[in-house]
C-alpha positions in Angstrom: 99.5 82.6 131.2 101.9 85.1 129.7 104.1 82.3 128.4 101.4 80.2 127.1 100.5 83.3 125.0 103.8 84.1 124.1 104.4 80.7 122.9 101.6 80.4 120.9 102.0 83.8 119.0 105.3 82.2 118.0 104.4 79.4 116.7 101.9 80.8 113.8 104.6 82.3 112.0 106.5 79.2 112.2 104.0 77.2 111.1 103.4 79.5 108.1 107.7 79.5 107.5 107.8 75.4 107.5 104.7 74.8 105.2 106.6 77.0 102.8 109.0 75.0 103.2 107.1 71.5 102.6 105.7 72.7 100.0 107.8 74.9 97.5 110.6 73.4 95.1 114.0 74.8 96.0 114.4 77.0 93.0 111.8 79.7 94.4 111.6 78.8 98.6 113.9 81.9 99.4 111.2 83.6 97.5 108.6 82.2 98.7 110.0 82.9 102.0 110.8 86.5 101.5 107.1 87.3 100.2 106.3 85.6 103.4 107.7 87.7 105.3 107.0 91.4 104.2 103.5 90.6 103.4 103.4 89.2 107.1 105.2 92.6 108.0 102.8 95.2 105.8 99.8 93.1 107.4 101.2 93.6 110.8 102.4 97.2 109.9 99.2 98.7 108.5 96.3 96.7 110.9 96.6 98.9 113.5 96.7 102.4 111.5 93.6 100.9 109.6 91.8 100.2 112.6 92.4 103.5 114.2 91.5 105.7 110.9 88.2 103.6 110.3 87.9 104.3 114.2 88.1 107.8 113.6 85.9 107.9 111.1 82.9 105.9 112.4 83.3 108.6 115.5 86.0 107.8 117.9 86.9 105.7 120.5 83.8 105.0 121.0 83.0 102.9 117.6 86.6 101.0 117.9 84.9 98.1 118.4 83.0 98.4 115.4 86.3 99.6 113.6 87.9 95.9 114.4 84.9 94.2 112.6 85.0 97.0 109.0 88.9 96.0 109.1 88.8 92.4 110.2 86.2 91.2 107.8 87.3 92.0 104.8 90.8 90.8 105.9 89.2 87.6 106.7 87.2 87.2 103.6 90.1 88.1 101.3 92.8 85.5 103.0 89.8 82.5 102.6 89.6 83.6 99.0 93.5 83.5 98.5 93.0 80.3 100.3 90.8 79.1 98.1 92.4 79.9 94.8 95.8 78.2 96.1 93.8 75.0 96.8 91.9 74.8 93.6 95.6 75.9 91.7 97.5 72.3 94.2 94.2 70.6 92.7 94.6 71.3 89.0 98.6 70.9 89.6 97.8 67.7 90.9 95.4 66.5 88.5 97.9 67.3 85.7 100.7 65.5 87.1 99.0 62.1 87.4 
């Protein structure tokens, strides 16, 4: 189970690395790329230290549970908004290139 889970956390970065890839001209994919990568890293970086201070401010261990879901929701609902601004921006680039 251990390697099913180590395989799996693998392979969302990857996926993330060759969509970038696909999709970006070559002028600006090491950029692309690089952004990437330390947002990926600050994300990673600053979860846990946000999770533990809202923790500690809703009362301790005790509320971490609550904690994950003031952190996690907000993370959640700004990534589907990103999502949806670089879906309505391919759109519009599409629509102006035919």
């Amino acid at each position: 189970m251990l390697a099913f889970d180590l395989v799996c956390a693998g392979l969302v970065p990857t996926i993330g690395v060759v969509a970038l890839t696909l999709n970006l001209p070559n002028e600006i994919r090491g950029r692309g790329i690089a952004t990437y990568v330390l947002t990926t890293a600050l994300a990673a970086a600053t979860g846990p230290a946000a999770i533990a201070l809202v923790s500690q401010a809703l009362g301790g261990e005790a509320m971490l549970g609550h904690a994950i879901v003031v952190v996690a929701v907000p993370a959640a609902l700004l990534s589907a908004g990103c999502f949806v601004l670089a879906m309505r921006a391919d759109a519009v680039r599409r629509l102006a290139a035919a």
